[in-house]
C-alpha positions as CSV (number, residue, x, y, z in Angstrom):
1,X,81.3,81.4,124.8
2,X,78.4,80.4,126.2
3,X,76.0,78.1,123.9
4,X,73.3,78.1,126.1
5,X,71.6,80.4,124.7
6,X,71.0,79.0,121.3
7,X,68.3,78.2,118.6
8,X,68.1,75.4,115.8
9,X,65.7,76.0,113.0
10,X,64.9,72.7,111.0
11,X,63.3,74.1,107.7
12,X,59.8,72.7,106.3
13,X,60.5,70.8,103.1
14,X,56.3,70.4,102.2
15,X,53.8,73.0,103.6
16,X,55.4,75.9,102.9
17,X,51.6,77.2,101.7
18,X,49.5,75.8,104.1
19,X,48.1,78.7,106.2
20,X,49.5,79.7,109.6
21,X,46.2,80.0,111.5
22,X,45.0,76.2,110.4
23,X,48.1,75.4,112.4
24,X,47.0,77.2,115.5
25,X,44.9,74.4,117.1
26,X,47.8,72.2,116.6
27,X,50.0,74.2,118.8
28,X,47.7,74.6,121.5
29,X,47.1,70.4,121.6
30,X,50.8,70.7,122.4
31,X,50.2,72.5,125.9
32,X,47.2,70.4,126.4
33,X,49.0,67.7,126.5
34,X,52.6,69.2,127.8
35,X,53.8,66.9,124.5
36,X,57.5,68.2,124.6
37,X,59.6,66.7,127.6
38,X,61.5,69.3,129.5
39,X,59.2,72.4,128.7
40,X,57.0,73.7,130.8
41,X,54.6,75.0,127.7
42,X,52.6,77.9,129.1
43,X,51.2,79.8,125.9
44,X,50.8,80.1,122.1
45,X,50.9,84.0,120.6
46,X,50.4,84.5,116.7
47,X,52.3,86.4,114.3
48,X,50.3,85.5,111.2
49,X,50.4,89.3,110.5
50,X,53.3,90.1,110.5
51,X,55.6,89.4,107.5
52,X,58.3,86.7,107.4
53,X,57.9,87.2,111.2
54,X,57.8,84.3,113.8
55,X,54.5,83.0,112.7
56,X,53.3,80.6,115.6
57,X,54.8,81.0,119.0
58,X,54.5,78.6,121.4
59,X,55.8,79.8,124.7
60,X,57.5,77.5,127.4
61,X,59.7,78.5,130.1
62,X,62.9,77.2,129.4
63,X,62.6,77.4,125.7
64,X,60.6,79.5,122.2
65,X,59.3,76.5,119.8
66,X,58.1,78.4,116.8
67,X,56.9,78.2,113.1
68,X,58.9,80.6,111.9
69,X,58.8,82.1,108.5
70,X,62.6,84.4,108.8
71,X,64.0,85.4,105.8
72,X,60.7,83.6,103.6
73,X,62.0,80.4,104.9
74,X,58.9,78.1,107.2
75,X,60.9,76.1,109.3
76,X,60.4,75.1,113.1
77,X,62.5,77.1,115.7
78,X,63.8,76.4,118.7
79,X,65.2,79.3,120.8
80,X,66.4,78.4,124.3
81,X,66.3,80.6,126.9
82,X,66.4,79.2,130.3
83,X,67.6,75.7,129.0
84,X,67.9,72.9,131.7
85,X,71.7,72.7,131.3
86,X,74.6,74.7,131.7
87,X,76.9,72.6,129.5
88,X,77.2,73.2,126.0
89,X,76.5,69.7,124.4
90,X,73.6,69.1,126.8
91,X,71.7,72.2,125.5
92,X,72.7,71.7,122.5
93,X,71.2,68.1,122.4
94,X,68.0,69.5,124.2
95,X,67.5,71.9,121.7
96,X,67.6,69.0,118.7
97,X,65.7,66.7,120.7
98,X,63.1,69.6,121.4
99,X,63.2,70.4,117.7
100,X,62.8,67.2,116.5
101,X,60.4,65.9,118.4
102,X,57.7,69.1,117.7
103,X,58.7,68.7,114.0
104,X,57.2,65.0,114.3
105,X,54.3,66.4,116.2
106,X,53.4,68.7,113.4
107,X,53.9,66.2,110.7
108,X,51.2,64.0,112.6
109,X,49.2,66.8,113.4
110,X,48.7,68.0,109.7
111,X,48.9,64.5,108.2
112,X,52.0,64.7,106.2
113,X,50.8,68.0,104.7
114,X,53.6,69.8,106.8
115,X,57.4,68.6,106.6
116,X,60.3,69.1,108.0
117,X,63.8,68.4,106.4
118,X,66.0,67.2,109.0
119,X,69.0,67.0,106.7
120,X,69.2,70.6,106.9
121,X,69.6,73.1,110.4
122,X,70.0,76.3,111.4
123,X,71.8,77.1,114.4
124,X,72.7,80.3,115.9
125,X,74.0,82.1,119.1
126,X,71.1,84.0,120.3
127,X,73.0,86.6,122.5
128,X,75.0,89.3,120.1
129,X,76.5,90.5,123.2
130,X,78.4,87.8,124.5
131,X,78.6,86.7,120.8
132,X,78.7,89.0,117.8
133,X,78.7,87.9,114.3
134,X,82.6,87.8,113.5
135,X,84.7,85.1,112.7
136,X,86.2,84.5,115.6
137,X,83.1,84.2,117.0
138,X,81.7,81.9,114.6
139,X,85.2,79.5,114.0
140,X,84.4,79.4,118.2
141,X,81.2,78.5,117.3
142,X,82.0,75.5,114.8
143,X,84.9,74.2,116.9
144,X,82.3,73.9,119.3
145,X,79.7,72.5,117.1
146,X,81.3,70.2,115.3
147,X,82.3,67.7,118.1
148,X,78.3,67.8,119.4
149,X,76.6,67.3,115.7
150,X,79.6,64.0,115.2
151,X,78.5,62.4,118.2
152,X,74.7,63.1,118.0
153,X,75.1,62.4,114.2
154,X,77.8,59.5,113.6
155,X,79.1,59.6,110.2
156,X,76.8,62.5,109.1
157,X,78.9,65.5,107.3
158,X,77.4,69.0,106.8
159,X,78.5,72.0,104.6
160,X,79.1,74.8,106.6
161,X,77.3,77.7,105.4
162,X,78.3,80.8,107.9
163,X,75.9,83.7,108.1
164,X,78.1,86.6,107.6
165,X,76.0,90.0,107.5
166,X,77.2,91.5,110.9
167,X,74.2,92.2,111.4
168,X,72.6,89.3,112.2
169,X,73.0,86.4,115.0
170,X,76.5,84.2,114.6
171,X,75.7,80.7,113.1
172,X,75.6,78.6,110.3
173,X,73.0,76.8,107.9
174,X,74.4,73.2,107.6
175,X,72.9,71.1,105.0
């Protein structure tokens, strides 16, 4: 299975009702000053309109750092797609790295008004081809998983909450 191609979602905790275009500018400082390591950041597109859609895109090449509002949840998003690695742990750790460090970016941006609950992730395969929603796909996922979140997170335990609609991309909510 190949985990390259994955996204973590860290959800806001505080901020869910600040406005998407106040964040805009925010975004944009990010390219200015090529503030995420590893990403070349090339453009921001916004999908205020749009309805629980991805909100605020901010395009890189190797990598999709959004402030995502799927399923009503606000939460930033980061979809790899060209990630630096071909090894499962190391894009794995890029992604959270990525995550983490935009979710501190914000938080300074917007003076504490937006924040980001790090106890809790989202993470998903983003390739229903090579890895449909079914449970052997996502037990694959977790054996995988599991080994990468213990050693980036010593002595941290999650619940393993599996998304199981078919329909939608293999992965869990762990919180």
């Amino acid at each position: 299975m190949d985990l390259t191609k994955l996204g973590v979602k860290i959800p806001a905790s505080q901020g869910q009702d600040l406005p998407l275009r106040d964040l805009i500018p925010h975004f944009h400082k990010l390219i200015q000053d090529q503030a995420l390591p590893g990403l070349l950041l090339i453009d921001v597109a916004e999908y205020t309109h749009m309805h629980q859609g991805p909100g605020i895109l901010l395009i890189a090449h190797e990598a999709n750092v959004s402030l995502d509002e799927e399923g009503g949840r606000r939460g930033l998003l980061v979809t790899l797609k060209r990630p630096p690695h071909s090894d499962a742990a190391a894009a794995f750790s890029f992604a959270m790295e990525t995550a983490q460090q935009a979710a501190a970016l914000l938080e300074k941006a917007t003076g504490g008004k937006l924040r980001f609950d790090l106890g809790r992730l989202e993470i998903f395969l983003n390739d229903r081809l090579a890895a449909p929603n079914d449970e052997a796909h996502r037990g694959e996922f977790r054996k995988i998983l599991e080994p990468l979140l213990a050693a980036k997170y010593p002595g941290k335990s999650y619940a393993w909450n599996p998304e199981v609609d078919p329909r939608r991309r293999c992965g869990f909510t762990l919180g």
